[in-house]
C-alpha positions as CSV (number, residue, x, y, z in Angstrom):
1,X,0.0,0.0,0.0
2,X,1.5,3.6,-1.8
3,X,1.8,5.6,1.7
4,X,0.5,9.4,0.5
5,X,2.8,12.3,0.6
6,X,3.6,14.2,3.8
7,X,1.2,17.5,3.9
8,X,3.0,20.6,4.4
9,X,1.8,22.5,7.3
10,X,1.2,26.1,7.7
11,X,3.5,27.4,9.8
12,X,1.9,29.6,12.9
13,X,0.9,32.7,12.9
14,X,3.6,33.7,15.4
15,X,6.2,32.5,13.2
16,X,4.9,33.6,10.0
17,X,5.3,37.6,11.4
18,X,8.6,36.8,13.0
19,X,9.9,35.7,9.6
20,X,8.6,38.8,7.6
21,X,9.7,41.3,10.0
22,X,13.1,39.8,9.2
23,X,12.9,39.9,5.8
24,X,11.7,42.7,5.1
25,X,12.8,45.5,7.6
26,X,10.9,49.3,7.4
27,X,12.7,52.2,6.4
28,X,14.1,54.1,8.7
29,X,12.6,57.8,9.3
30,X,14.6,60.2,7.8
31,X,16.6,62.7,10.3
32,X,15.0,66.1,10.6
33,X,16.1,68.9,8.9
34,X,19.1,70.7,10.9
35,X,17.7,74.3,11.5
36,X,19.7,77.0,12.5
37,X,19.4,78.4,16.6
38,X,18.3,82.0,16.8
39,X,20.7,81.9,20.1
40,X,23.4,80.5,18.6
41,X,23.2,83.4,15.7
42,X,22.9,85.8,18.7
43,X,25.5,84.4,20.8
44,X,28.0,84.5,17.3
45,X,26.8,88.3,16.5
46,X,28.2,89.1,20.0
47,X,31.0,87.8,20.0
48,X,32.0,89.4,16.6
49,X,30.6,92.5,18.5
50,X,33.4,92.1,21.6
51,X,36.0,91.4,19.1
52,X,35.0,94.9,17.0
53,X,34.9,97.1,20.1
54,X,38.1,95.8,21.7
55,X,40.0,96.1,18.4
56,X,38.7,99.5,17.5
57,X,40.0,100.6,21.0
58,X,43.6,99.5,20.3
59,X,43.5,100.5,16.8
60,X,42.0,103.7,18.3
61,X,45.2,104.1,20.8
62,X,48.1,102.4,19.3
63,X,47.1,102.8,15.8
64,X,46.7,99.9,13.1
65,X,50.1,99.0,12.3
66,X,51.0,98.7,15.9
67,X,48.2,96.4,17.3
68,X,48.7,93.0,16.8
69,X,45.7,90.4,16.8
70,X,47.7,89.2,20.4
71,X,47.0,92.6,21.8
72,X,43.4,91.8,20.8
73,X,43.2,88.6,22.7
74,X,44.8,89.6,25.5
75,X,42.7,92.6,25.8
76,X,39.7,90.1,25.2
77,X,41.1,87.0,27.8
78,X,40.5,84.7,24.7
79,X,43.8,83.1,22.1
80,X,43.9,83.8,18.6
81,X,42.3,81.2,17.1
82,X,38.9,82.6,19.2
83,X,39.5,85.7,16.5
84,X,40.4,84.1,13.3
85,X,36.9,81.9,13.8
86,X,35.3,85.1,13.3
87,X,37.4,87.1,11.2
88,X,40.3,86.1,8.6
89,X,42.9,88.2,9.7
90,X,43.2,91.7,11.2
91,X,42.6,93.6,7.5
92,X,39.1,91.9,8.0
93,X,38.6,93.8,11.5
94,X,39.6,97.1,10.1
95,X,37.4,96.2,6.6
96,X,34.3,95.6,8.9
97,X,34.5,98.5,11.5
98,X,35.0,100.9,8.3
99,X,31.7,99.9,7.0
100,X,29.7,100.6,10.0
101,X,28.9,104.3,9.5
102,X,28.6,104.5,6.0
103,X,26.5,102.1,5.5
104,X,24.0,103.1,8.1
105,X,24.0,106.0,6.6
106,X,23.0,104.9,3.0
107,X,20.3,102.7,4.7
108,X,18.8,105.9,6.0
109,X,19.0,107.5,2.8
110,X,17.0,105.0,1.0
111,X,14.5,105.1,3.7
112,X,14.1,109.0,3.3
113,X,13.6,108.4,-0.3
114,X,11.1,105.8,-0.1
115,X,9.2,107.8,2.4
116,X,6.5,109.9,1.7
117,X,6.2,113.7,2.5
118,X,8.0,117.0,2.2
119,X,11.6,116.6,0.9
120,X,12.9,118.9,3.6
121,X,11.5,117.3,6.1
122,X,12.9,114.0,5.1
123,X,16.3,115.8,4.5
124,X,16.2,117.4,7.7
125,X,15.7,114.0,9.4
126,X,18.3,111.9,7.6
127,X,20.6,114.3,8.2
128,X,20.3,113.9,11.9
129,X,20.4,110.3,11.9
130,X,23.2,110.4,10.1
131,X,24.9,112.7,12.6
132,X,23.7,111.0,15.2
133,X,25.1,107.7,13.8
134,X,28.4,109.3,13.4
135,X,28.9,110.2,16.9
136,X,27.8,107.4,18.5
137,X,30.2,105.6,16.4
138,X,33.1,108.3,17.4
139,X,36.0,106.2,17.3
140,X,34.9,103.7,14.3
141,X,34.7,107.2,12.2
142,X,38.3,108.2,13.4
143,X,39.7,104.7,12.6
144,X,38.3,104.9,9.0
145,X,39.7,108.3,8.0
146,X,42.9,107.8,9.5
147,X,44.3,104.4,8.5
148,X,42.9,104.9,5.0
149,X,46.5,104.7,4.0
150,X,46.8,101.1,5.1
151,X,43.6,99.7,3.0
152,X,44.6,97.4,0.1
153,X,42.4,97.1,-2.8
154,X,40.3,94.8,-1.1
155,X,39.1,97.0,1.5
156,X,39.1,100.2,-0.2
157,X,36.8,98.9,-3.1
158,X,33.1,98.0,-1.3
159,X,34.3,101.2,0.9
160,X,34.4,103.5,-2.2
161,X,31.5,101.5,-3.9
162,X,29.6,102.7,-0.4
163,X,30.7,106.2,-0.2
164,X,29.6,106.6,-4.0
165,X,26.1,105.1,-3.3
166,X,26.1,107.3,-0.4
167,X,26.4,110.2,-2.7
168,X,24.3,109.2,-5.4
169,X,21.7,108.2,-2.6
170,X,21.9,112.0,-1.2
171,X,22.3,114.0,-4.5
172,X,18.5,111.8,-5.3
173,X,16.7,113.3,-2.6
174,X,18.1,116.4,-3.7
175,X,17.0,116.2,-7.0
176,X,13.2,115.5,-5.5
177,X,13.4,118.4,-3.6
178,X,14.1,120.7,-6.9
179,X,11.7,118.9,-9.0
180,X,8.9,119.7,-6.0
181,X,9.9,123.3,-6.0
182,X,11.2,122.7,-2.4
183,X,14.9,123.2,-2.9
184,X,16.6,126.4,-4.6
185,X,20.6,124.4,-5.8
186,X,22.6,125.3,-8.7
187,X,24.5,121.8,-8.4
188,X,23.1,119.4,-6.8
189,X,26.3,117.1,-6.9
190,X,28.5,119.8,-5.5
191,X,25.3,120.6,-3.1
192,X,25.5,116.9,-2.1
193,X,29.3,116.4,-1.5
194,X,29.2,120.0,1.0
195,X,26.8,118.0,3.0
196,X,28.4,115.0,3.3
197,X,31.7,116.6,4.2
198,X,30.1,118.6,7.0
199,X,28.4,115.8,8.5
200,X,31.1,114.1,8.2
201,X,33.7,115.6,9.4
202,X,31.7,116.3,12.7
203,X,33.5,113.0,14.5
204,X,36.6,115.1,14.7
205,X,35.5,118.0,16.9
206,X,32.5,116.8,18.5
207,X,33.3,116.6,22.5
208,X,30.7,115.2,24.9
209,X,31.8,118.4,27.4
210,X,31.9,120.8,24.8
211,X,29.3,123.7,24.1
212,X,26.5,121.3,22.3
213,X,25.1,118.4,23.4
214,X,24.6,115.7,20.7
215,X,21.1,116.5,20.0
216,X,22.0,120.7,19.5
217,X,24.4,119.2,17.7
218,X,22.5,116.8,15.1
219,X,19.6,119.5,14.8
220,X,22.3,122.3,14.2
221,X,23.6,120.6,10.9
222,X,20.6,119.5,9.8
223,X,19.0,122.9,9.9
224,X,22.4,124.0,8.2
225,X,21.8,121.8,5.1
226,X,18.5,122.7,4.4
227,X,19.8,126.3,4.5
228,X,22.1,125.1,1.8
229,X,20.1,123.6,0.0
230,X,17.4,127.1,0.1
231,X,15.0,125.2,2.4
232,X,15.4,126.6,5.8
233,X,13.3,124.7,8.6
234,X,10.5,126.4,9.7
């Protein structure tokens, strides 16, 4: 007697999961997106911040060629691979606290020509922020005009790309002013070069114990360029 074939049995339910979770494994999540820390950008910004102010003091006192990025650390209780994280090299230092009044005061410009109103108002109000800007960055000012003579091309290209804009920005809101019927100027470029040089020039003998405080100070000039410019403030 032919003895039938052995049946196959199914194998248990236990089993049968235990083998496909084996074979065939899930994906794994992906990682979340790396986003950037509003603290850490803060805590970076400051630190740039220290390194500005404590380098703008030396350059300030000793001059640029005589401070060294050791005097720096020193003065900052940090070594010099703290700085070179935030800056490539001392040139950098000088580059950065050069831009810092004139390009506050182009950004105050083309908020005076975007806004809306009289031109001599807006005139007379960009010219004090600008002044004010100036004198609160005393020092930064000083450093610019003074170690000009040490900029390589480098630095003094985006510095006389700003200084331009700064001009072209100003001699605009001139311009308005004419075309409104506001402002009385036989050159307006001339016109607008006068005013920047008297702003200015207002780091080197402002004094915080002199005769004018800064804000007789800031509305003095700005009343001054509206007379040159035929628009005298009410």
């Amino acid at each position: 007697m032919a003895k039938s074939p052995p049946t196959s049995r199914p194998k248990p339910a236990s089993k049968r999961a235990k083998t496909a979770s084996v074979s065939s494994k899930a994906p794994k999540a992906a990682a979340p997106a790396s986003r950037k820390s509003p603290m850490r950008d803060q805590v970076m910004a400051f630190k740039r911040e220290q390194i500005l102010t404590e380098a703008s003091e030396l350059f300030y006192e000793h001059g640029y060629q005589r401070t060294t990025l050791d005097m720096v650390a020193q003065r900052l209780g940090v070594t010099k691979p703290f700085i070179y994280y935030h800056f490539k090299d001392k040139a950098a230092i000088l580059s950065e606290i050069s831009k810092r009044g004139i390009s506050r005061g182009n950004e105050v410009l083309r908020q005076s020509l975007d806004g809306k109103g009289r031109a001599a108002d807006r005139l007379y109000e960009a010219i004090k922020a600008i002044v004010r800007t100036i004198l609160n960055s005393q020092r930064y000012t000083a450093i610019f005009f003074r170690e000009q003579k040490n900029f390589d091309a480098e630095i003094l290209a985006p510095l006389e790309t700003m200084h331009r804009e700064f001009d072209a920005l100003l001699s605009r809101l001139l311009e308005e002013g004419v075309a409104k019927g506001e402002f009385r100027i036989a050159d307006i470029r001339l016109c607008a070069l006068a005013i920047g040089g008297m702003v200015n020039w207002a780091y080197t003998w402002y004094r915080e114990s002199g005769r004018l405080s800064a804000d007789d100070l800031c509305d003095g000039l700005a009343r001054l360029a509206l007379q040159m410019v035929g628009a005298p403030r009410a």
